[in-house]
C-alpha positions as CSV (number, residue, x, y, z in Angstrom):
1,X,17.5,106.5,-75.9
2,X,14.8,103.5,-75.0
3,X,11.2,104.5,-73.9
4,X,9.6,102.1,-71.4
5,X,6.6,100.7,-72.2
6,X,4.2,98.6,-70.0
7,X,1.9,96.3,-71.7
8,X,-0.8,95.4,-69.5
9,X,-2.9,92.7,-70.2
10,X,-4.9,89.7,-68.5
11,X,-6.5,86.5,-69.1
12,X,-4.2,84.4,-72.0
13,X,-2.3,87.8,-72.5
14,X,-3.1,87.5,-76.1
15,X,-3.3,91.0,-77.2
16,X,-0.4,91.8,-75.3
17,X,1.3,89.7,-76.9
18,X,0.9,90.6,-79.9
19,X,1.7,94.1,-79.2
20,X,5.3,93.0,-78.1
21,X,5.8,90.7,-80.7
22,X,5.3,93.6,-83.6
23,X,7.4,95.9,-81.2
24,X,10.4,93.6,-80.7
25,X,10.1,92.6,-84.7
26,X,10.0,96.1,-86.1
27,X,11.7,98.4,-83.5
28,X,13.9,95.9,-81.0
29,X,16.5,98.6,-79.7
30,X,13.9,101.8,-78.8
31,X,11.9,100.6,-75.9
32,X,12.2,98.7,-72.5
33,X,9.2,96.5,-72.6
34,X,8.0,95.5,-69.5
35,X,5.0,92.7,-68.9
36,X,2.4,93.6,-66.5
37,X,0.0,90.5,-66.6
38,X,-3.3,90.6,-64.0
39,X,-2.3,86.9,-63.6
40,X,0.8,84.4,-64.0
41,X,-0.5,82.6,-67.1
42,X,-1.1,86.4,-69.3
43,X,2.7,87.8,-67.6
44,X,4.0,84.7,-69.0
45,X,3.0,84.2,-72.6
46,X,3.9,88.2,-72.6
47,X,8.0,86.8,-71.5
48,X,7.5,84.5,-74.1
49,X,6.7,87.0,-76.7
50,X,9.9,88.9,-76.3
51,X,9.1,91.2,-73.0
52,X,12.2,92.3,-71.1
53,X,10.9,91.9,-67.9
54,X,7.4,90.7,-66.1
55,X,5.9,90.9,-63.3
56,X,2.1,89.8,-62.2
57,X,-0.8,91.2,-60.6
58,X,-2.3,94.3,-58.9
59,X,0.7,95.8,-56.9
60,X,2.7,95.6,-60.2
61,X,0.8,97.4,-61.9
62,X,0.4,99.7,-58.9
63,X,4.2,100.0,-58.4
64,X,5.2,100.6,-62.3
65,X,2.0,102.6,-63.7
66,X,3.3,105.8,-62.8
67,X,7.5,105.1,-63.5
68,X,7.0,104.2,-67.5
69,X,7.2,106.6,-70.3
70,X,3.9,104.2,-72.3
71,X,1.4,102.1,-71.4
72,X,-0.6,100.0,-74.0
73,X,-3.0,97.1,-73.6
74,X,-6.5,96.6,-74.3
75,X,-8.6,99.1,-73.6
76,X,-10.4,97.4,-70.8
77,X,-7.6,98.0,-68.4
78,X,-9.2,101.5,-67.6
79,X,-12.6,100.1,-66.8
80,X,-12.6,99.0,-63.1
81,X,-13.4,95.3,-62.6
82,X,-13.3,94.5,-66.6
83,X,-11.5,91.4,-67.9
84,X,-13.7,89.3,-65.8
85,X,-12.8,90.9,-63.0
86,X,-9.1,91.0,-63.6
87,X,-8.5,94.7,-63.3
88,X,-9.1,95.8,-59.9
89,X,-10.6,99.3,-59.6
90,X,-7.2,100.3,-57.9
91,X,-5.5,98.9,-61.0
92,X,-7.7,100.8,-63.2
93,X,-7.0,104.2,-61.2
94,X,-3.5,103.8,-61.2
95,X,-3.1,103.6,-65.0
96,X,-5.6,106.3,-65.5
97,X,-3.6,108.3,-63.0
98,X,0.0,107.6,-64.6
99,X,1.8,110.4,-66.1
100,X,2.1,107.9,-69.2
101,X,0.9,107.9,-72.6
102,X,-1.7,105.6,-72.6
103,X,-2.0,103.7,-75.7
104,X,-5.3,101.4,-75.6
105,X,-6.8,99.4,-78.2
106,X,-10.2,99.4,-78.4
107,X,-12.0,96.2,-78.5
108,X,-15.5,96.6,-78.2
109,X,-16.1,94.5,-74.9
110,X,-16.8,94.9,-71.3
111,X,-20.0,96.6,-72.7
112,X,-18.2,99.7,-74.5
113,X,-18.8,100.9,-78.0
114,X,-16.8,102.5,-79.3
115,X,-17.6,104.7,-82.5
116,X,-15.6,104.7,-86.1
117,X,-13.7,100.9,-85.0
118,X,-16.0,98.2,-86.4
119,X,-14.5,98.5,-89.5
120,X,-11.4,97.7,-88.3
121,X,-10.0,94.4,-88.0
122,X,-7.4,93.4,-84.5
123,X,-4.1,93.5,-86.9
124,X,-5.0,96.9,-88.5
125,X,-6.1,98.0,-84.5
126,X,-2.7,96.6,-83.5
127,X,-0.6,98.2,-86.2
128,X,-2.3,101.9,-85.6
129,X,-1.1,101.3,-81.8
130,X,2.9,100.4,-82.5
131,X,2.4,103.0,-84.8
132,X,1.5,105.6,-82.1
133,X,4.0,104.6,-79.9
134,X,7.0,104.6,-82.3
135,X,5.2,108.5,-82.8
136,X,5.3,108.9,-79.1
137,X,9.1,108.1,-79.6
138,X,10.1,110.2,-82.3
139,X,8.4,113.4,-80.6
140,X,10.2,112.3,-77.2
141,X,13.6,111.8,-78.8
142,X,13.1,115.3,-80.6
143,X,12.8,117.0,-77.3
């Protein structure tokens, strides 16, 4: 059984693709990744990174949102017109609005603290979130 998994990212797609690169390393056979960049250069270095399949901009994330069993990326894809204004407010709706487990790291950008994760370095934020996902996996494949 595979789990889809969005990642959704924008700009140089960085944390994304990190996040597929310690998927695909540690647990290559258990999930359908697929890119969702908010432009061509992000959907792209996420293909590079190991992604199944990509696709770029607002009516892919519209169209796939709600058809994937996970959806990670940083957590500015829930705030309406964050990543400089790469995540539409329709974007951020739809992803709020999917049935998915939304898995989103929390830099502390786009004017959002978060509490309890400045001690916390990307790579440990990173690992907690594959971690929670391969969680999300086990408690799916148990059902």
């Amino acid at each position: 059984m595979t789990l889809r998994v969005a990642i959704i990212d924008g700009q140089g797609g960085g944390i994304g693709k990190s996040i597929i690169e310690r998927i695909k390393k540690l647990h290559p056979d258990k999930f359908e990744i697929i890119a969702l960049g908010t432009n061509s250069m992000a959907t792209a270095g996420m293909k590079r990174s190991g992604a199944d399949v990509g696709a770029t901009g607002e009516n892919a994330v519209l169209v796939n949102a709600p058809k994937v069993d996970a959806i990670m990326g940083p957590m500015a894809i829930v705030i309406p017109n964050s990543i400089m204004g790469e995540i539409t407010p329709a974007m951020a709706l739809a992803i709020g609005n999917s049935p998915a487990l939304k898995i989103l790291i929390p830099l502390n950008r786009c004017n959002v603290e978060i509490p309890g994760t400045r001690n916390l370095n990307i790579n440990e934020l990173l690992d907690f979130s594959v971690d929670e996902l391969l969680r999300h996996y086990d408690a799916t494949k148990a059902l």
